[in-house]
C-alpha positions as CSV (number, residue, x, y, z in Angstrom):
1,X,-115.8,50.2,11.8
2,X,-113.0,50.6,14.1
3,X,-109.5,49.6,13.9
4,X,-109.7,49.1,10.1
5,X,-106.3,48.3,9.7
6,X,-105.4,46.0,12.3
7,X,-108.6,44.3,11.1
8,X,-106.9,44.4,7.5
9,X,-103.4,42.6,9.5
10,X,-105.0,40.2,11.2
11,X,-107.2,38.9,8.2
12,X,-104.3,39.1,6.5
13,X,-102.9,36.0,8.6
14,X,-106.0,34.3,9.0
15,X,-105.9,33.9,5.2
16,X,-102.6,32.5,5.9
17,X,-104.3,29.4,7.7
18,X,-106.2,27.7,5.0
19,X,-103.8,28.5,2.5
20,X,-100.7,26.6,4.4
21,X,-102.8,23.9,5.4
22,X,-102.7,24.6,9.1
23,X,-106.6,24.7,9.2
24,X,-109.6,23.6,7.8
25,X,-113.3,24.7,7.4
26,X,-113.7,27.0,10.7
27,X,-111.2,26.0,13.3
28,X,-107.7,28.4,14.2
29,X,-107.5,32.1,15.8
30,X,-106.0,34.5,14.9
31,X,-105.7,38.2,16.6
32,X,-104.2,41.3,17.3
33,X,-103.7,44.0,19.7
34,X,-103.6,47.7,19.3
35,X,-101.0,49.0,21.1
36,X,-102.6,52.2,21.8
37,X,-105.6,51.4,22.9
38,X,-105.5,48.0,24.4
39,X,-108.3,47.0,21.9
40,X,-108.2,43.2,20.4
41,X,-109.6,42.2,17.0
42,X,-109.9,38.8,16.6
43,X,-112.1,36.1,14.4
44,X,-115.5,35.3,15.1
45,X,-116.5,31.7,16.2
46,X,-117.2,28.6,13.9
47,X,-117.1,31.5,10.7
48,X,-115.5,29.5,7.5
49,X,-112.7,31.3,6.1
50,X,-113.7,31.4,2.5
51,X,-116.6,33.7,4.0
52,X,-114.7,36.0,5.9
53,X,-113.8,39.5,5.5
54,X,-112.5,42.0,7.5
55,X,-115.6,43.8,8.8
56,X,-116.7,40.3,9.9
57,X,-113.7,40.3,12.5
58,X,-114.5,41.7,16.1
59,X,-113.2,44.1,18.5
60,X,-113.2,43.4,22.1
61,X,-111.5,44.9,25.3
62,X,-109.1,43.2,27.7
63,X,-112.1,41.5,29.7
64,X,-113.4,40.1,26.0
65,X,-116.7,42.7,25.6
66,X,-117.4,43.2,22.0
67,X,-116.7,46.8,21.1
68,X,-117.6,46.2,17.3
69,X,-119.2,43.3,15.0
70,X,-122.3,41.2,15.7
71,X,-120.8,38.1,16.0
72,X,-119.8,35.5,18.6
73,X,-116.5,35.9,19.8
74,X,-113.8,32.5,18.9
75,X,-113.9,30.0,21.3
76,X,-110.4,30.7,22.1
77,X,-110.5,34.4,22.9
78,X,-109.7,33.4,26.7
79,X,-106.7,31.8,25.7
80,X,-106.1,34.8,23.4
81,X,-107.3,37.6,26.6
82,X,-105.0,35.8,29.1
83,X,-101.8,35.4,26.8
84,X,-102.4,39.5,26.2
85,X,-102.7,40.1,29.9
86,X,-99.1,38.5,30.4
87,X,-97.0,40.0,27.9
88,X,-96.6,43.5,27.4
């Protein structure tokens, strides 16, 4: 499993969601970026938050291939891949 601990960071405020009331069941993304490698980890699509863990969360590249995890990508990794592209 690659990029364990931004994995870890990004669950992190997933867990954040549910637990403030700014989601329920499945919907809201969150993800981060490494800054070394360019390399985004980011929450898998329609997967309930009481299920997930860590090593369910994906890697993908700038262009949104999955690097690591078996999963389908959120429906908002665009939105997600573009905001990325425009920021440094």
């Amino acid at each position: 499993m690659i990029l364990h601990e931004l994995r870890q960071e990004v669950y992190e405020s997933l867990m954040e969601l549910p637990k403030n009331h700014l989601v329920t069941m499945h919907s809201g993304t969150v993800s981060g970026r490494d800054p070394a490698s360019g390399l985004i980890v980011i929450k898998p699509s329609g997967f309930r938050y009481d299920r997930l863990t860590p090593a369910d969360l994906l890697v993908i590249d700038a262009d949104g291939n999955c690097l690591d995890g078996n999963l389908r990508p959120s429906s908002d990794t665009e939105t997600h891949l573009y905001m990325y592209k425009h920021r440094p």
